[in-house]
C-alpha positions as CSV (number, residue, x, y, z in Angstrom):
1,X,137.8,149.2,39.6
2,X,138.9,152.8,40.8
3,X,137.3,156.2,39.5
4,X,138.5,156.7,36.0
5,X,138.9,153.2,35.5
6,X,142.1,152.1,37.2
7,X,142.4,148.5,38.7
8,X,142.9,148.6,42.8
9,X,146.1,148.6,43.7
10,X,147.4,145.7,45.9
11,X,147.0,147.7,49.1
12,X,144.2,149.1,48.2
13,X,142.9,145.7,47.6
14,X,144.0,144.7,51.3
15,X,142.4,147.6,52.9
16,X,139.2,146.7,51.2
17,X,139.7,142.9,52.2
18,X,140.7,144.1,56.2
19,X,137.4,146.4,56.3
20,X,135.3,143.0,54.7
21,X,137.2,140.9,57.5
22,X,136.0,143.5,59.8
23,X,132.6,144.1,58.9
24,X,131.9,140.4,58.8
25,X,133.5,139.8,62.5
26,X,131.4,142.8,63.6
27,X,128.3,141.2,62.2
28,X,129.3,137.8,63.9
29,X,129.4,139.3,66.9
30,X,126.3,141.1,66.9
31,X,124.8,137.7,66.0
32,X,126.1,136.4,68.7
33,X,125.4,138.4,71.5
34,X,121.5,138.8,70.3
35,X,122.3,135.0,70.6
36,X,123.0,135.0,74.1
37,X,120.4,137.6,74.7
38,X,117.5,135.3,73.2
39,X,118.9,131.8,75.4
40,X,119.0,134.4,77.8
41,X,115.5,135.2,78.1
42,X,114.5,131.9,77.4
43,X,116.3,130.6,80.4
44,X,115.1,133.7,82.9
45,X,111.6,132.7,81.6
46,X,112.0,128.8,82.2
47,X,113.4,129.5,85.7
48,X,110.8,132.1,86.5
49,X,108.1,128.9,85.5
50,X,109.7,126.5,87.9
51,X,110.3,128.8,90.4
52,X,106.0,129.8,89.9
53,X,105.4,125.8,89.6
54,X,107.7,125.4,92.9
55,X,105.5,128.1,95.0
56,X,102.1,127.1,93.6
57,X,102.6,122.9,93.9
58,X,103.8,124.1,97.5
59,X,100.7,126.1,98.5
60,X,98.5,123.6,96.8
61,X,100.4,120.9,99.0
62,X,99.6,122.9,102.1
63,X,96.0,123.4,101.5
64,X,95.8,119.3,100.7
65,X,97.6,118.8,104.7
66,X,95.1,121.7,106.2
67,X,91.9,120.1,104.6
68,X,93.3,116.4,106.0
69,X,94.0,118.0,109.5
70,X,90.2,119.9,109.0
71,X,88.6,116.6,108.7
72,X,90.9,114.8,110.9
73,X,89.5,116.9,113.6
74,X,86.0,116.3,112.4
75,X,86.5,112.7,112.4
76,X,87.9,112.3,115.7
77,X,91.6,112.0,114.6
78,X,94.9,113.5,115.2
79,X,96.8,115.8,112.7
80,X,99.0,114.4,110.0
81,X,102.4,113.5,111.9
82,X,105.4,112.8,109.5
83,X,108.0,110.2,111.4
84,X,111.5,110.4,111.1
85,X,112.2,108.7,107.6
86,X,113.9,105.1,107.8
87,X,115.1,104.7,104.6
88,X,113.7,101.5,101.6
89,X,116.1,98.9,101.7
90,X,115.6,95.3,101.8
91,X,115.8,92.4,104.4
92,X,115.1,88.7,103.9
93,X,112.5,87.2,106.1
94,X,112.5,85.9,109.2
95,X,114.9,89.2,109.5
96,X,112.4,92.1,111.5
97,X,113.0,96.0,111.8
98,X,112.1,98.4,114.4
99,X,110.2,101.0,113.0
100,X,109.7,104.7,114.8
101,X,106.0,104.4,114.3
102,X,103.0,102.4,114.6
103,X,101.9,102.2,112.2
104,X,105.0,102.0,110.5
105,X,105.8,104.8,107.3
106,X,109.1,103.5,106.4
107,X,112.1,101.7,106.7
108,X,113.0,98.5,105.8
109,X,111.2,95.5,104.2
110,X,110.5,92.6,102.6
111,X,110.6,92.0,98.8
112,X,108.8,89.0,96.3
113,X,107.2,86.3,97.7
114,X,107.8,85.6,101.7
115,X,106.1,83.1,103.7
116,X,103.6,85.6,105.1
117,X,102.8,86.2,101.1
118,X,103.8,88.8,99.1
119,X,105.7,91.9,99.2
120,X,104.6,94.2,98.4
121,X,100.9,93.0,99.7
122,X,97.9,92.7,97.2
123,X,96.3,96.0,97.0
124,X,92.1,96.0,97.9
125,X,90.5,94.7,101.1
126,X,92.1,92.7,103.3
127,X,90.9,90.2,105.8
128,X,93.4,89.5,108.2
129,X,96.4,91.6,109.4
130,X,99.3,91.9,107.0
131,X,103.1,92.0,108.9
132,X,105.0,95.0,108.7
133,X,107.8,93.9,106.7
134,X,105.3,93.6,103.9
135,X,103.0,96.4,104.1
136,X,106.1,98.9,103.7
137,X,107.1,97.8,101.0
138,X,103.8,98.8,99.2
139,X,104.2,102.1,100.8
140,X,107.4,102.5,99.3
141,X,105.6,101.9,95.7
142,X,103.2,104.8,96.9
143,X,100.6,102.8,98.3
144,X,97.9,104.1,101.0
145,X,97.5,101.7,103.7
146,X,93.8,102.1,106.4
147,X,94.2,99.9,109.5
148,X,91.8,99.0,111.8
149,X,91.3,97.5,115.4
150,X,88.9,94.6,115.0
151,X,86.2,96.2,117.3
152,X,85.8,99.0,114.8
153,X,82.0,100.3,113.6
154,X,81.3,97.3,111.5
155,X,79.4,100.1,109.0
156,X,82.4,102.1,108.9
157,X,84.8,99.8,108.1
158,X,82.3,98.2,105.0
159,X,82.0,102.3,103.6
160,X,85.7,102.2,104.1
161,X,86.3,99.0,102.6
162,X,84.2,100.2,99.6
163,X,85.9,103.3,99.0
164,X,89.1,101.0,99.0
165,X,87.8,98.9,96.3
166,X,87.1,102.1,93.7
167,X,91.0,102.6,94.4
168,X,91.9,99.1,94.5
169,X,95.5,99.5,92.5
170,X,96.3,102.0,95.0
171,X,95.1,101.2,97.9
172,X,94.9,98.6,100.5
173,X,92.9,98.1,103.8
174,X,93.3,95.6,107.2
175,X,92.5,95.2,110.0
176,X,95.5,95.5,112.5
177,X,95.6,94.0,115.8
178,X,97.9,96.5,118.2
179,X,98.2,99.9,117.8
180,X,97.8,103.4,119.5
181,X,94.4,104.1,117.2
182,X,91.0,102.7,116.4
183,X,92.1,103.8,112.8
184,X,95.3,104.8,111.0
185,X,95.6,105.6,107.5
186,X,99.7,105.7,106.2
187,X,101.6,106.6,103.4
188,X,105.3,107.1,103.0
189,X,106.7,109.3,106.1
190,X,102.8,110.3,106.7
191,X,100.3,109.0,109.2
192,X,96.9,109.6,110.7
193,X,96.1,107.9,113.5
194,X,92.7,107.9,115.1
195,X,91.9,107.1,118.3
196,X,87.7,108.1,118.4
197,X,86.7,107.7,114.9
198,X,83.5,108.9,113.7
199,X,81.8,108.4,110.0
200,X,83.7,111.3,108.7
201,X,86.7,108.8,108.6
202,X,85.5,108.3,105.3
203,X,86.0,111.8,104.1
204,X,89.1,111.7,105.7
205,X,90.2,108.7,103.4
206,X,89.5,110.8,100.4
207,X,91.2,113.5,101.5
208,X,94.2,111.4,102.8
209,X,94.2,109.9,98.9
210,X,93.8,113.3,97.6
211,X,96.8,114.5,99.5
212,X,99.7,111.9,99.7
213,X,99.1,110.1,96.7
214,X,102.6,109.2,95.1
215,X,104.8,109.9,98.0
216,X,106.7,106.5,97.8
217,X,110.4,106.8,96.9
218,X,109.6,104.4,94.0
219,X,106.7,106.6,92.4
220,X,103.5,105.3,92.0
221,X,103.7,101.2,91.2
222,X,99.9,100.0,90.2
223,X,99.0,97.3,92.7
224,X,97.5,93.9,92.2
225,X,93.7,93.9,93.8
226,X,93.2,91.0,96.4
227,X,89.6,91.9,95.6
């Protein structure tokens, strides 16, 4: 109703209807952009996170290499070396690959059961040498492989082999009969060789663990203990 009583006249009654339409599209639209302001600062705050997460995992990374290098040198080893990646596919035995390290770090292997046994190899202490072809493949399931030449410390190799066996889904070690090192200690694309090891090898295998633990393209892939 007007003043004095009188019913709205049709335009009046569109006016009033247009300034409804109006206010309604202006309230929409404030609604909206306080919308895309909130996602916005949600997604500025997410990125920031990742972006912290990024820088910190990196510098954490770092420190994990510098402490292996660090007792690398204490133990009579070289620096971590990285070797040119090989890729993880799969071959049939007899069917070899040349790997660009040696120990190899990647490249191409073996998969189920082969007649040198299985591939990937039982995790835990090993006895006797276990053939390339194998031995990536439980790198590639983040496994930590330790080699040894047979003339090795005999009381270095047992604390080794021990420390092995607390970490027996993960890790595996063997002795290996030619290579550049007294001692090598892989993981994917990652390797320590060690040509005058010392008993601080065993420090260096916890700090080796500490640092390239799930590095395999697969993720880690709990191993069955030989032991």
């Amino acid at each position: 109703m007007t003043q004095g009583g009188k019913k709205p006249t049709k335009a009046e009654r569109k006016e009033h209807a247009r300034k409804a339409r109006l206010e309604e599209l202006k309230r929409r639209q404030r609604k909206a952009r306080m919308r895309k302001i909130y996602y916005g600062v949600i997604v500025a705050l997410a990125l920031a996170g990742i972006v912290l997460l990024i820088i910190t995992s990196g510098k954490a990374g770092r420190k994990k290499v510098a402490d292996v290098n660090r007792i690398a040198a204490q133990a009579g080893c070289d620096k971590v070396t990285n070797p040119p990646d090989q890729k993880n596919s799969h071959i049939t035995p007899p069917a070899t690959f040349q790997y660009s390290s040696n120990p190899p770090t990647s490249g191409s292997h073996y998969a189920g059961n082969t007649p040198q046994g299985p591939a990937p190899a039982l995790t835990g202490v090993h006895t006797s040498p276990i053939q390339d072809e194998i031995q990536v493949h439980n790198l590639e399931h983040s496994h930590l492989v330790i080699q040894y030449k047979t003339g090795l410390d005999q009381d270095l190799v047992t604390k080794l082999e021990d420390f092995v066996k607390d970490h027996d889904k993960q890790m595996l070690i063997a002795p290996r009969v030619d290579m550049p090192y007294e001692l090598s200690f892989t993981a994917w694309d990652t390797l320590v060789g060690c040509k005058n090891p010392n008993a601080k090898a065993v420090d260096l295998a916890k700090a080796f663990r500490d640092a390239f633990s799930n590095k395999g393209p697969e993720g880690f892939i709990a191993g069955q203990p030989a032991t």
